[in-house]
N, C-alpha and C positions, 0 to 999 in steps of 0.2 A: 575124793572122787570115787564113784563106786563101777566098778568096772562090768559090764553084761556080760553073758555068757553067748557067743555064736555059734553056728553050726562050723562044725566043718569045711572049710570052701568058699565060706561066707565070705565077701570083701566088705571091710567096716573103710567108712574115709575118716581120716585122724586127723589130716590135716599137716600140716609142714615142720612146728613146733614139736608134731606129737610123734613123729615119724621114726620107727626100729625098722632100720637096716635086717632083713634074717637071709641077706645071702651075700656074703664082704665082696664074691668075687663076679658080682652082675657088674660092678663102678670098679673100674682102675684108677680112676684119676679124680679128682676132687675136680666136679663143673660150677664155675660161677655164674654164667651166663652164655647165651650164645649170641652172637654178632647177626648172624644170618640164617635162614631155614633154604636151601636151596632145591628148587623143584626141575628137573629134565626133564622136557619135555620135545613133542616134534614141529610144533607151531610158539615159539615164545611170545609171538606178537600178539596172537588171539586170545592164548592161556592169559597172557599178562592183562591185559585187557578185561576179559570178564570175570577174573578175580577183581582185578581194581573196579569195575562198577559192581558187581555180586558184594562184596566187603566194606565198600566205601575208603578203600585203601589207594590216594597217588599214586602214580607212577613220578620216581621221581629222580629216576636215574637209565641211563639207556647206555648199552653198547653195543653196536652193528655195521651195517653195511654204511653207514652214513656215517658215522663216527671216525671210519676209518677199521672196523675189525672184521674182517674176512673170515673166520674161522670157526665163529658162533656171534650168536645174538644174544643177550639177557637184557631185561628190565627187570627196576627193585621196586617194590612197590613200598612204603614205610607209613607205620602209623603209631609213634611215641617211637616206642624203643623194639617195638615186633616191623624186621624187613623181612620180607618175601623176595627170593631172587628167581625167575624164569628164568631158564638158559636151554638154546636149542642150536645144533651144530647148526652150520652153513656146509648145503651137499651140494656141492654145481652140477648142471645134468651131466657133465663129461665125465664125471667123478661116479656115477651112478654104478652098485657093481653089474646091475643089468645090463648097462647098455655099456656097446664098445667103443673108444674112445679113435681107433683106428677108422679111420677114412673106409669107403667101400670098395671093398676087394672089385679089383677090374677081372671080364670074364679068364678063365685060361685060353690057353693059347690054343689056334684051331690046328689040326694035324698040319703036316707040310702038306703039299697039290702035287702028284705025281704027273702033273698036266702042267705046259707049262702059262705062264701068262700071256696074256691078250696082249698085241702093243694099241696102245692107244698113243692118240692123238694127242699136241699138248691144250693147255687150255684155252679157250678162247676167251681172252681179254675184254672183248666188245661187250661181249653180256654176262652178266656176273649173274644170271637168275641159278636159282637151287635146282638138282634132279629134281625128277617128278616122283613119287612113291611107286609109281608102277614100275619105275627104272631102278631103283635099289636092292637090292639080292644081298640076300643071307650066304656066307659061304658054306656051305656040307659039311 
């Protein structure tokens, strides 16, 4: 086999059989294969989906809010021996770090009234209708 001469920088493909290692410490570990390719993403339902019609690749595993998993969603998409796994956390809006999970603060308190109260009358039972708005006052 007679071997070419390349540039510099040149990438040749050799192929699998033909393949020299020229850096030992890129691999630590001897890989056989991989089981899975897992992709993070922020929507796994949608990613998973338009990979699976883009690729022609099932869906053909799910874990979610219907399954019973609260904490993230994935679907695997599989075609021979290549799975595709989508996984996208589950943020509930309370969980949000924007938004505050605490109830709405009530206004503060109005100063004390150096005056003292009105006595009023008690209520009258007979008619349960509401003040009118022109009767309601704001305290100072």
């Amino acid at each position: 086999m007679r071997h070419q001469r390349h540039q510099p920088g040149e990438v040749k493909l050799v192929g699998f059989s033909n393949f020299v290692r020229t850096n030992s410490l890129s691999d630590l570990f001897k890989v056989n294969r991989f089981h899975h390719v897992e992709f993070w993403c922020s929507d796994a339902t949608n990613t998973a989906r338009r990979f699976s019609w883009g690729l022609g690749m099932p869906i053909v595993s799910k874990s979610d809010l219907f399954t019973g998993n609260a904490t993230h969603a994935s679907y695997l998409l599989r075609s021979g021996d290549l799975n595709f796994l989508f996984t996208a956390p589950r943020i509930l809006p309370l969980q949000l770090p924007w938004t505050s999970t605490s109830p709405t603060p009530l206004p503060p308190p109005s100063p004390p009234s150096t005056t003292k109260p009105a006595a009023t009358s008690p209520p009258n039972t007979a008619s349960q209708s509401a003040p009118s708005p022109s009767k309601l006052t704001m305290p100072s």
